[in-house]
C-alpha positions as CSV (number, residue, x, y, z in Angstrom):
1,X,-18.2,2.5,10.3
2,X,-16.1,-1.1,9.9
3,X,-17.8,-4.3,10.6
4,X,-16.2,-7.3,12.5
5,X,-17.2,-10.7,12.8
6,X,-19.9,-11.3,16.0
7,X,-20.1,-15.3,16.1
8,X,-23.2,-15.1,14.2
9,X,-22.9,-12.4,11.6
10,X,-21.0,-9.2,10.9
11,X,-21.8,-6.0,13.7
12,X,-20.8,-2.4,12.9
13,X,-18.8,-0.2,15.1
14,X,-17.4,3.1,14.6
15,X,-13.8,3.5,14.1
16,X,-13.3,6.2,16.1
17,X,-15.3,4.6,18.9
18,X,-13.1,3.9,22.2
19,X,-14.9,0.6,21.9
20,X,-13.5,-0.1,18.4
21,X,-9.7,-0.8,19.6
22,X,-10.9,-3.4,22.0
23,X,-13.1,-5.2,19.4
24,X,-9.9,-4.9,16.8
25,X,-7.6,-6.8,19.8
26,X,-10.3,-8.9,20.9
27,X,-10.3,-10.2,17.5
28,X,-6.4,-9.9,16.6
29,X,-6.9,-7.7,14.0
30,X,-4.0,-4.6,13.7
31,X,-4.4,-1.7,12.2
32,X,-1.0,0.1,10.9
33,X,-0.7,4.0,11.7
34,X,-2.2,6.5,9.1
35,X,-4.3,4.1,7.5
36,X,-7.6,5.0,6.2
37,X,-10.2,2.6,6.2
38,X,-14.0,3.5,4.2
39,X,-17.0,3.6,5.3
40,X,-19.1,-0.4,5.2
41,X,-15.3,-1.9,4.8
42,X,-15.6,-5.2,7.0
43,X,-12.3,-7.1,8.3
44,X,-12.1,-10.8,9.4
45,X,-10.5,-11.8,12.5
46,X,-6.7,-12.0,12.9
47,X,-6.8,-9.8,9.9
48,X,-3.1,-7.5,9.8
49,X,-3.4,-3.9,7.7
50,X,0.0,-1.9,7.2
51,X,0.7,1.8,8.2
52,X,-0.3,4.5,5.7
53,X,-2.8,1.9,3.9
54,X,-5.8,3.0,2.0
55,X,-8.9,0.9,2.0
56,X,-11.9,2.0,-0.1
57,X,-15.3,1.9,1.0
58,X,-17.5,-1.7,1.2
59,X,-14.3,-3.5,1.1
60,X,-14.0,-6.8,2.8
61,X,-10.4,-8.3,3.8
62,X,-10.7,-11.5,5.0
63,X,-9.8,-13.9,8.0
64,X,-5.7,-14.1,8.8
65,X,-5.3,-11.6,5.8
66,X,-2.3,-9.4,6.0
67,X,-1.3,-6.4,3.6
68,X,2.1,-4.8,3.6
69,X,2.3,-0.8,4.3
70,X,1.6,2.1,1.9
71,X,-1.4,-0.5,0.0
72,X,-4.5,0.4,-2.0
73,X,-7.4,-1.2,-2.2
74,X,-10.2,-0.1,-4.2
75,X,-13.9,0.1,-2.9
76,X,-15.6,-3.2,-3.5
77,X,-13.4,-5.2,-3.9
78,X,-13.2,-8.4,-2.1
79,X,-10.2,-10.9,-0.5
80,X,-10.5,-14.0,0.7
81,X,-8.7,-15.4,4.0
82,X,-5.1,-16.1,5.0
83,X,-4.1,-14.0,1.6
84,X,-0.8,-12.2,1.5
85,X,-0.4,-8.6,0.1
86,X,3.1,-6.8,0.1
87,X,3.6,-3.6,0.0
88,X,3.3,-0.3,-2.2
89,X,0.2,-2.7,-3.8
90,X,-2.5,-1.2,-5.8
91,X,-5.7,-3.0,-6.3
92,X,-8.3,-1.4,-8.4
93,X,-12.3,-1.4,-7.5
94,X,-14.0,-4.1,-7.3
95,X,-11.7,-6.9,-8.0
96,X,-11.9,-9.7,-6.2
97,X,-8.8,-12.0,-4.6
98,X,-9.2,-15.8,-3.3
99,X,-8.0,-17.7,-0.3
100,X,-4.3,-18.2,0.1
101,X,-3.0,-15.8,-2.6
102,X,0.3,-14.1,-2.6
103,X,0.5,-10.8,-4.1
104,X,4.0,-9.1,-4.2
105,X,5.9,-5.6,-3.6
106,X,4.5,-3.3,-5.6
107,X,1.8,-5.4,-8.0
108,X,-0.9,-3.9,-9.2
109,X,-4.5,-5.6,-9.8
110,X,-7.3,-3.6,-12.1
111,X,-10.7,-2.6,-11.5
112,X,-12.4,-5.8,-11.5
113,X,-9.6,-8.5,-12.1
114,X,-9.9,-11.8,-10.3
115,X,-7.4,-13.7,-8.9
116,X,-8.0,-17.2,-7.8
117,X,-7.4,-19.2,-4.9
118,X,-3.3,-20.0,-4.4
119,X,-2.7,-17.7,-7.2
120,X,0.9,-16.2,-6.5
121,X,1.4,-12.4,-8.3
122,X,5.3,-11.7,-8.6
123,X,6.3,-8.5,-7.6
124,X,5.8,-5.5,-9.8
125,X,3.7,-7.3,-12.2
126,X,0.4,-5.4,-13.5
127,X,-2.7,-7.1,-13.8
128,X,-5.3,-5.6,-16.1
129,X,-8.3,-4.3,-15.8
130,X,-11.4,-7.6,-15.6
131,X,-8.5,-9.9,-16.4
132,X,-9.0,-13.8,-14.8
133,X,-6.1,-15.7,-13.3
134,X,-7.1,-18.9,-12.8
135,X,-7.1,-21.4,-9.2
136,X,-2.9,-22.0,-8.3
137,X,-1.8,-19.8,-11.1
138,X,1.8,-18.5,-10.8
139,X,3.0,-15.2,-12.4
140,X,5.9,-14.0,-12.4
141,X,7.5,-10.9,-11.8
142,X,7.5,-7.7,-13.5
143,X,5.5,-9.3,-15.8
144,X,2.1,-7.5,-17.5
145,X,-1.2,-9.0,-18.3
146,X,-3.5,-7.5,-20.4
147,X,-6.9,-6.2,-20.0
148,X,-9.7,-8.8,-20.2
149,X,-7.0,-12.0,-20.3
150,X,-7.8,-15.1,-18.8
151,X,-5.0,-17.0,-17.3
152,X,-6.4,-20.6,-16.8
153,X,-5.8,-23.0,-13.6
154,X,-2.5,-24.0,-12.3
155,X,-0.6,-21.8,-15.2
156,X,2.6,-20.5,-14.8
157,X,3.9,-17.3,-16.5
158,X,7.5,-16.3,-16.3
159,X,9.5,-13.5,-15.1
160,X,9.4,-10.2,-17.4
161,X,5.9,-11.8,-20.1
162,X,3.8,-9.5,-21.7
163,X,0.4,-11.2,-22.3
164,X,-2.1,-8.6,-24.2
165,X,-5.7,-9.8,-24.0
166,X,-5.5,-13.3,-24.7
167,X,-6.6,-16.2,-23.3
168,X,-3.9,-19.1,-22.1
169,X,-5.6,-22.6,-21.0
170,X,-5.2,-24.3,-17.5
171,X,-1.9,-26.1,-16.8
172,X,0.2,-24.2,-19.1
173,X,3.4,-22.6,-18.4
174,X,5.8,-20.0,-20.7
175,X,9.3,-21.7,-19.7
176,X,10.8,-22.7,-16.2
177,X,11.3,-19.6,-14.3
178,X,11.9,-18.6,-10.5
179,X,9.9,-16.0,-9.0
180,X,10.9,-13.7,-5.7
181,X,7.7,-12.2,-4.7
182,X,8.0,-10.2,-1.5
183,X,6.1,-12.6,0.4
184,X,8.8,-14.4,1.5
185,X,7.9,-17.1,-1.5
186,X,10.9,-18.8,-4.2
187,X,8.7,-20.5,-6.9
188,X,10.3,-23.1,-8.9
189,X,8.1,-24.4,-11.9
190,X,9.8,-27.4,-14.0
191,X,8.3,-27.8,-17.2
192,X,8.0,-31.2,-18.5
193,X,5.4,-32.1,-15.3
194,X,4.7,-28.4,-14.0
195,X,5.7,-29.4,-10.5
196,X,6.0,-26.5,-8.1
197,X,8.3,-25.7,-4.7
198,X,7.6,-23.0,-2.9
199,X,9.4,-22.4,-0.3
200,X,10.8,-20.0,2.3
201,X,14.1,-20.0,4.0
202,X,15.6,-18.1,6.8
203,X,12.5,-15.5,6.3
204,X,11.9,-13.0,8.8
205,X,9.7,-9.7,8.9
206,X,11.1,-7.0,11.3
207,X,10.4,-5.9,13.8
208,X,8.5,-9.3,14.7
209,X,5.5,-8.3,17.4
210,X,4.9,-12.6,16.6
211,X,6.3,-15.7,15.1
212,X,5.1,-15.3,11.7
213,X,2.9,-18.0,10.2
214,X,3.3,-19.8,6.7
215,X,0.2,-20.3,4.5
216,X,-0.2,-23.6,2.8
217,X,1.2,-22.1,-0.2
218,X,4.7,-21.1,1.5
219,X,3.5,-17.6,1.7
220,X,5.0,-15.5,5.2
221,X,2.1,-13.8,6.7
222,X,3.7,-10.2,6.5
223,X,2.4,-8.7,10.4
224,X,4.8,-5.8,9.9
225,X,6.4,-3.2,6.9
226,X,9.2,-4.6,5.9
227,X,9.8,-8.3,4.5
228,X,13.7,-9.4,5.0
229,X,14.2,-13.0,3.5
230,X,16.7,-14.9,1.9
231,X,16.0,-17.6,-0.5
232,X,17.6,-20.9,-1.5
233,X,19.0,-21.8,-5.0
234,X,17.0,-23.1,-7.2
């Protein structure tokens, strides 16, 4: 059984009810091919999952949330609305992601982690297992954070760090760095004031069933598999 949003609280429906795939469009939720869904999981409306997903059991995706194909995400675990996922992602039990995040292609987020609101994970970068990453923190890619390390607010980590269990305080960065994330996001950081542009140029996902909608944060909702964008120089 899934649950879906009823006006007034969540209602449970079976998934392999004929009913079920008119609630799902009802609501403008899409459900990729081959995914597997567990059992108490509840999505928000206008909610996108990729083909060949997995989603553990007691989940919750939230409103406008969209994960790329071939994603993991662990029972428990919790993401807020309008957030971005790419694809091959792995997030681990229990964690728990805010509003408006961007994760990239291929990240992985450990059992229990939290990532805050308008926190942007590069691609390929590994967060531990209970590690914090603070409100508008930016991390780069193929970078590694430890278990149990706090990343504080509005931080910025560059491209290829390894940060072991440590602790680093809100509006701090490592140097100036650009990030390409998968979700159709360039993130400049310049030092001396921490000022960020993200932006998004020429992006397209294919093939497009929609126009594709850009969070606050510059993130492109992904509604489809694959994520083809170019980016300005920074």
């Amino acid at each position: 059984m899934i649950y879906l949003w009823a006006g007034e609280g969540w209602k449970g429906f079976e998934i392999t009810a004929a009913e079920t795939t008119a609630e799902l469009e009802k609501r403008g939720i899409t459900i990729g091919a081959g995914t597997s869904i567990g059992a108490g999981t509840s999505i928000g409306n206008g909610a996108t999952i990729g083909d060949r997903a997995s989603i553990g059991v007691e989940a919750h995706i939230g409103n406008g949330t969209s994960t790329g194909s071939r994603t993991s995400i662990g029972a428990g675990t919790s993401i807020g609305n309008g957030t971005s996922i790419g694809v091959r992602t792995t997030i681990g039990d229990r964690a728990s992601i805010g509003d408006r995040a961007c994760i990239g292609n291929g990240a992985s987020i450990g059992v229990e982690a939290h990532i805050g609101v308008r926190t942007t994970i590069g691609s390929r970068t590994s967060i531990g297992v209970e590690a914090h990453i603070g409100n508008g923190a930016t991390i780069g890619s193929r970078t590694s954070i430890g278990n149990g390390a706090t990343i504080g607010n509005r931080t910025s980590i560059g491209n290829g760090t390894s940060i072991g269990e440590a602790s680093v305080g809100d509006t701090s960065a490592a140097r100036p760095f650009s990030i390409r994330t998968g979700c159709g996001v360039t993130s400049n950081v310049d030092l001396p004031d921490l000022r960020r542009s993200i932006t998004t140029k020429g992006a397209q996902a294919r093939p497009f069933q929609r126009k594709p909608k850009t969070g606050l944060n510059g993130c492109i909702w992904i509604v489809q598999n694959r994520v083809s964008a170019r980016y300005r120089k920074i």
